[in-house]
C-alpha positions as CSV (number, residue, x, y, z in Angstrom):
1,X,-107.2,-57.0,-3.5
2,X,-110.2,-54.8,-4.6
3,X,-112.5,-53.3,-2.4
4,X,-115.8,-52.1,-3.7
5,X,-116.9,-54.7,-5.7
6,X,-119.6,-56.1,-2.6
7,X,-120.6,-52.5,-2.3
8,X,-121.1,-52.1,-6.2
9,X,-123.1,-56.0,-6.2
10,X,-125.0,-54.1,-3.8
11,X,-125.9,-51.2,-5.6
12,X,-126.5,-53.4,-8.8
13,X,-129.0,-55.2,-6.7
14,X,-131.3,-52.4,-5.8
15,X,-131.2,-50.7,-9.2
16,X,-132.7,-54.2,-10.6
17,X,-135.1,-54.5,-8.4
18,X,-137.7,-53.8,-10.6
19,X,-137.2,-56.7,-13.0
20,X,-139.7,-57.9,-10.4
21,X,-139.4,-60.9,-7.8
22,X,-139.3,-63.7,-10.4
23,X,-136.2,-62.0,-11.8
24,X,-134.7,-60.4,-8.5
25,X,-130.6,-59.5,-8.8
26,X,-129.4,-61.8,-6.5
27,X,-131.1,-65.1,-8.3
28,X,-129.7,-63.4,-11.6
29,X,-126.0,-62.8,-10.6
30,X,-126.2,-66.0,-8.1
31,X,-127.3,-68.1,-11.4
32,X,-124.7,-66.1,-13.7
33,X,-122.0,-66.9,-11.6
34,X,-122.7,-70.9,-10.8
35,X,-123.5,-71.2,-14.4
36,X,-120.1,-69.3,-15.0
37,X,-118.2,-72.1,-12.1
38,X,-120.2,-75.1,-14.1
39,X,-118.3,-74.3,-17.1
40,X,-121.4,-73.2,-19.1
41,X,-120.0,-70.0,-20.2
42,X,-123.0,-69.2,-23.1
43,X,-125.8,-69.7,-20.3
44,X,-124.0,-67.8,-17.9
45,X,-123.8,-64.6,-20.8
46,X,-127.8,-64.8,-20.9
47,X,-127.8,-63.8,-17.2
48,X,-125.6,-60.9,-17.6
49,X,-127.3,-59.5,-20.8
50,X,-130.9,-59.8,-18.9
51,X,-129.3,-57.5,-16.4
52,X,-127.5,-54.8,-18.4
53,X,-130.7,-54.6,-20.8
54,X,-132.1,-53.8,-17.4
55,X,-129.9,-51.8,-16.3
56,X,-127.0,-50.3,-18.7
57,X,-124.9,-49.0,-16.0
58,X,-124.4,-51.9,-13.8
59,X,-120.8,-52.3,-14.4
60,X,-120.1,-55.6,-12.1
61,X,-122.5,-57.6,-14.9
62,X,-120.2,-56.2,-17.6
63,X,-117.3,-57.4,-15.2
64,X,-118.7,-60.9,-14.8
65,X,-119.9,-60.9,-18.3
66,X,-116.4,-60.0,-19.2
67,X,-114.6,-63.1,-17.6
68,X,-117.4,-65.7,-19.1
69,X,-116.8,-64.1,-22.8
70,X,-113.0,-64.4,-22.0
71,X,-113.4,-68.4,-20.8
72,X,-115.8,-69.0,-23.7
73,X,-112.6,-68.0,-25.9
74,X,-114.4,-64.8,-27.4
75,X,-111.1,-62.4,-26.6
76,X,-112.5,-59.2,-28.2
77,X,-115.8,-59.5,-26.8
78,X,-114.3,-59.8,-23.3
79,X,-112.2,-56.6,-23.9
80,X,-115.0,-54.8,-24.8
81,X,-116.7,-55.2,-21.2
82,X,-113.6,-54.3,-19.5
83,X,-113.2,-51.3,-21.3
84,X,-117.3,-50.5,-20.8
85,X,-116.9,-51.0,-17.1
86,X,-114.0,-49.4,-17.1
87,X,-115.8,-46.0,-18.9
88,X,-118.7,-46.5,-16.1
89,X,-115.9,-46.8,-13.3
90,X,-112.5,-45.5,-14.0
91,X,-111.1,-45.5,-10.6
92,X,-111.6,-49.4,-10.4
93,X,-108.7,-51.4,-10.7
94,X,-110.0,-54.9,-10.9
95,X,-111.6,-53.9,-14.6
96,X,-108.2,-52.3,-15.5
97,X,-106.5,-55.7,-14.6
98,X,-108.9,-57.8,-16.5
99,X,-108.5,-55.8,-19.6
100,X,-104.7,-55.9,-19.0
101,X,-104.8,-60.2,-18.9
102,X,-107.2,-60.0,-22.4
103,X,-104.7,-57.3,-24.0
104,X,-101.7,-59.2,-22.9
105,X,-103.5,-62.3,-24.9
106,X,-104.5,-60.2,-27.7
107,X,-100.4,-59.2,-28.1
108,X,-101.6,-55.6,-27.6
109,X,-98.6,-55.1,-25.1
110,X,-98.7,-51.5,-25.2
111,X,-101.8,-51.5,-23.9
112,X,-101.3,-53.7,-21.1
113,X,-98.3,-51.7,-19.7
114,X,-100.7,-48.9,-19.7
115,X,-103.6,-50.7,-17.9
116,X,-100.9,-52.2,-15.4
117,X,-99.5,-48.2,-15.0
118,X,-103.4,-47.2,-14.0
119,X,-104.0,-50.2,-11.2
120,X,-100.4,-49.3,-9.6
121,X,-101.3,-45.8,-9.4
122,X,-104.9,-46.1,-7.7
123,X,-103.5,-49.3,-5.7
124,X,-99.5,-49.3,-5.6
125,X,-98.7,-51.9,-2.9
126,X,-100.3,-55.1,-4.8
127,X,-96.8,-57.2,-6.0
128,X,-98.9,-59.3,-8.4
129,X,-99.5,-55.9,-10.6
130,X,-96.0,-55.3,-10.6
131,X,-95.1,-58.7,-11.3
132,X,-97.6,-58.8,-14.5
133,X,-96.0,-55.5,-15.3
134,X,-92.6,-56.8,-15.4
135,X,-93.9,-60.0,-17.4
136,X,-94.9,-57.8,-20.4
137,X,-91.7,-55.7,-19.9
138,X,-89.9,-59.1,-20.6
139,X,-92.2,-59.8,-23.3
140,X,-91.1,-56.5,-24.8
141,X,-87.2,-57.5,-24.1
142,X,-87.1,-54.9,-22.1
143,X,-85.3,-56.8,-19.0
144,X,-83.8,-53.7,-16.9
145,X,-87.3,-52.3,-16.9
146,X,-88.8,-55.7,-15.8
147,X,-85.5,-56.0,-13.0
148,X,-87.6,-52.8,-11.7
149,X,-91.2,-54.3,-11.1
150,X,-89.4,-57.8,-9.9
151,X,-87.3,-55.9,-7.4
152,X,-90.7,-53.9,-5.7
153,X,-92.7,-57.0,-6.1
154,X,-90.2,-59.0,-4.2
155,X,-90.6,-56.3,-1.6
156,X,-93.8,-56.2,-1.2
157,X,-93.7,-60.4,-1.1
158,X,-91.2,-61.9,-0.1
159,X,-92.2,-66.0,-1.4
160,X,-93.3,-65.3,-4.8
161,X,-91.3,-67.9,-6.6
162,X,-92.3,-67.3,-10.0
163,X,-91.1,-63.5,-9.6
164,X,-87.6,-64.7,-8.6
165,X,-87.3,-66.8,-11.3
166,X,-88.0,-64.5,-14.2
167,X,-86.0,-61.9,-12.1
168,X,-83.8,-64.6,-13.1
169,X,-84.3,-64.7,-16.3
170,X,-83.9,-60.8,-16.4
171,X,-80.9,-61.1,-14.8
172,X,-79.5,-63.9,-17.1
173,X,-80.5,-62.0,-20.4
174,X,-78.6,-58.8,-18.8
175,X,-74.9,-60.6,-18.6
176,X,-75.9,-60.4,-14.6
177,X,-74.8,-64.2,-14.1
178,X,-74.2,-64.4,-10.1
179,X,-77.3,-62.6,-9.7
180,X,-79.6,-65.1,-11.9
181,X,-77.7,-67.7,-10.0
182,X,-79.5,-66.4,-7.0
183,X,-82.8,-66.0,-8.1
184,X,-82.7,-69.6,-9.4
185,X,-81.5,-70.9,-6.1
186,X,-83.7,-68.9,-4.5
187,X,-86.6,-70.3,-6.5
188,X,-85.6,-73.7,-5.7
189,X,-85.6,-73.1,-2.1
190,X,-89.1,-72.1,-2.5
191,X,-89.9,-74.8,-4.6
192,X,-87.2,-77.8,-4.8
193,X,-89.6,-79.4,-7.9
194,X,-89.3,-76.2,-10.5
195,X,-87.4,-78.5,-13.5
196,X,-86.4,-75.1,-15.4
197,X,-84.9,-73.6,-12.5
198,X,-82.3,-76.6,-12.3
199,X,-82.1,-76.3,-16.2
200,X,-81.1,-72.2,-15.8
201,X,-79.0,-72.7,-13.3
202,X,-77.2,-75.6,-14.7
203,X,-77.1,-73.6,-18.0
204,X,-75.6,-70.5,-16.1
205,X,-72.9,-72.6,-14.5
206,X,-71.8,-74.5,-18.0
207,X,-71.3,-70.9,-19.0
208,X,-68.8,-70.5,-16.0
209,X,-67.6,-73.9,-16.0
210,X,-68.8,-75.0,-12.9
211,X,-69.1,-78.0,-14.7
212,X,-69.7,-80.3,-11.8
213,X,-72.3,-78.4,-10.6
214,X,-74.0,-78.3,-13.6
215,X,-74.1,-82.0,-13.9
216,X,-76.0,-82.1,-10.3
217,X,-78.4,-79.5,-11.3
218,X,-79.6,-81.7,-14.4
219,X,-79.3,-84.6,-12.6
220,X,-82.2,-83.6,-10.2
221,X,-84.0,-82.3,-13.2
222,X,-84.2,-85.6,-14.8
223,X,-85.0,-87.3,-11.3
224,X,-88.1,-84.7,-11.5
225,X,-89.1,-85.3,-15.9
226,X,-87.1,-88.3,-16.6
227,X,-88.6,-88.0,-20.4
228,X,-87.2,-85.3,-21.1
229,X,-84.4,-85.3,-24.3
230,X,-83.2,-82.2,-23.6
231,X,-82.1,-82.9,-20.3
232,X,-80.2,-86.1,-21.0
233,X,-78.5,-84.7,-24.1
234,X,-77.3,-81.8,-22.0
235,X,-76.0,-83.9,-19.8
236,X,-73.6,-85.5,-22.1
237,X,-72.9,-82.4,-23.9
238,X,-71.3,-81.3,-20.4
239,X,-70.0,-85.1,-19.2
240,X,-68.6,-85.0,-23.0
241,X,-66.4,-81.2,-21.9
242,X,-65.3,-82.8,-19.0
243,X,-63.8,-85.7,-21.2
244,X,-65.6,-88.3,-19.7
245,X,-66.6,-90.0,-22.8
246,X,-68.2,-93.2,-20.7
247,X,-71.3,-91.2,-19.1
248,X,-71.2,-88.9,-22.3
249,X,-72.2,-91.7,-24.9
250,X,-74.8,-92.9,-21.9
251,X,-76.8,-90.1,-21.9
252,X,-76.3,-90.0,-25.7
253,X,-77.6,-93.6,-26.1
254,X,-80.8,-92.5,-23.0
255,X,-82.0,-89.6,-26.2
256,X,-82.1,-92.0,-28.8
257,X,-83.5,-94.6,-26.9
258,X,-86.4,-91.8,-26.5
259,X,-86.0,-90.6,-29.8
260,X,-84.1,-92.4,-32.3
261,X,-83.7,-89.5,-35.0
262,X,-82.4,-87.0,-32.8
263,X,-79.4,-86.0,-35.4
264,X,-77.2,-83.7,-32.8
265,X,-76.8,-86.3,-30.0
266,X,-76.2,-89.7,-33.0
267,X,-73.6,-86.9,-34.4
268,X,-72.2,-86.1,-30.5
269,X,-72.4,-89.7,-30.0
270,X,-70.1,-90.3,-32.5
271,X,-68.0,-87.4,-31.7
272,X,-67.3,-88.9,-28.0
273,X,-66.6,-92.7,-29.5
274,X,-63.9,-91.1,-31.8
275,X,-62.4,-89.6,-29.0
276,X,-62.5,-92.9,-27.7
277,X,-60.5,-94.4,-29.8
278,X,-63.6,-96.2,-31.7
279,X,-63.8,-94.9,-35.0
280,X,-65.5,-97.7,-36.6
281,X,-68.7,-97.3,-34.4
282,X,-67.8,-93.4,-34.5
283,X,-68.2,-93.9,-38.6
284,X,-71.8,-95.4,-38.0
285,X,-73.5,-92.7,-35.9
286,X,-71.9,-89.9,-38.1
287,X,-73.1,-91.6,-41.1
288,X,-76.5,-91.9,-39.7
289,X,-76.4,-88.2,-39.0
290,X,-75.4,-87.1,-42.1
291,X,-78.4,-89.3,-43.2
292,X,-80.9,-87.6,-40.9
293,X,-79.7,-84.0,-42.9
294,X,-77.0,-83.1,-40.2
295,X,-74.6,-81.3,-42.1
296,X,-71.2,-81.4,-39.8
297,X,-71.9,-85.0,-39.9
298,X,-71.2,-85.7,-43.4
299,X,-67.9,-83.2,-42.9
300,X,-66.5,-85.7,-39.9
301,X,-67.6,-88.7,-42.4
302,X,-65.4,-86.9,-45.8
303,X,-62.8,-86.0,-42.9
304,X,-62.1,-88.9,-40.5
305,X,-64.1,-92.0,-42.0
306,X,-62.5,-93.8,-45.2
């Protein structure tokens, strides 16, 4: 993605070459950076500050240095070495997307669309830039803005499935519905296991009562997280606006099997056995509802149950 880094490890190397053979550059960075892949993130720092003691202006150690302060958690101090190597190179693009990553984590998002803005215009054909771009854009609910940078880093490649499916998400948030149906189907042909691109979709075709379809779509969800609550009382929510009560009240009774306080699906529960013509049993979830704090509950209980 970025070109001069060897060149710069290079230079780095011959400037230190006085630190003498015991200390020679390439047994300080090598060490830094298998220190840095052991995890030991504190011992891999030490390398990095013997060589910019040495020599200030070696940016690449405050690049490296950078990425251990970031995995050792210390955020600021991470930032900081971006923005030095950044002041000692500001034509290099991999510090301005390391500083973007730790400003995006710090919630400085104004500062990351900026960062993001400088790498696109030194290197403007890299779709992960515009991707990250478009992330923050999102962040900032600013979804025909993020549309853009999906749309040119779908261009530039073609099977990034995460970029369809918050293109999908873009989409959806926009009132653009057939559209984020295609990015979610097109991020499940890319990868038939994504759970929440079955959940969107289904969600998306509830709204336009492809009801049917909607059951499939969670269907294969649970098949992929069959733990999963949300899924299962979904389900009956739509099996229960079809009006089939009998698969409703089984994915009702599958959420409180996994959780037996879940107040929306005992209330729905009940909901779906009234409809049923069992009002006795209807009477029992609605009271254990109203129980839990569910507050239509105790209206169907003054309403319906004597």
């Amino acid at each position: 993605m970025f070109k001069n880094l060897y060149l710069l490890f290079i230079l780095a190397a011959h400037s230190l070459a006085c630190l003498g053979q015991e200390q020679n550059v390439d047994s300080l960075f090598h060490k830094g950076l298998q220190l840095f892949n052991n995890g030991e993130y504190n011992e891999s720092i030490k390398q990095y500050d013997i060589i910019i003691k040495a020599i200030p202006d070696a940016y690449i150690a405050y690049m490296d240095r950078g990425n251990a302060k970031k995995y050792n958690g210390d955020i600021n101090g991470a930032l900081l070495d971006f923005s030095k190597a950044i002041e000692l190179d500001q034509y290099n693009p991999q510090a301005y997307f390391n500083r973007a990553i730790v400003n995006d984590q710090l919630g400085d998002f104004s500062a990351a669309l900026a960062d993001y803005d400088k790498i696109i215009s030194i290197e403007p054909n890299v779709a992960i830039t515009h991707f990250l771009r478009g992330m923050i854009n999102m962040k900032l609910y600013r979804y025909d803005i993020a549309l853009n940078d999906f749309d040119v880093a779908i261009q530039k490649e073609h099977f990034m499935e995460q970029v369809y499916f918050n293109r999908g998400i873009a989409n959806h948030n926009l009132g653009k519905l057939e559209l984020a149906l295609q990015d979610y189907s097109k991020t499940l042909q890319l990868n038939p296991k994504n759970v929440r691109a079955y959940i969107n979709r289904a969600n998306i075709q509830i709204e336009l009562s492809l009801l049917d379809e909607a059951i499939v779509d969670l269907e294969r969800a649970i098949y992929l997280n069959s733990d999963n609550t949300a899924l299962y009382y979904n389900l009956g929510n739509v099996f229960q606006k079809q009006g089939d009560l009998i698969m409703a009240i089984t994915n009702y009774n599958k959420v409180i099997s996994l959780d037996e306080n879940h107040t929306d699906a005992i209330f729905n529960r009940g909901s779906a056995k009234y409809s049923k013509e069992n009002p006795t049993e209807a009477c029992l979830d609605w009271k254990k509802a109203a129980n839990l704090g569910h507050s239509n509950a105790y209206s169907s209980l003054i309403r319906f149950c004597k």
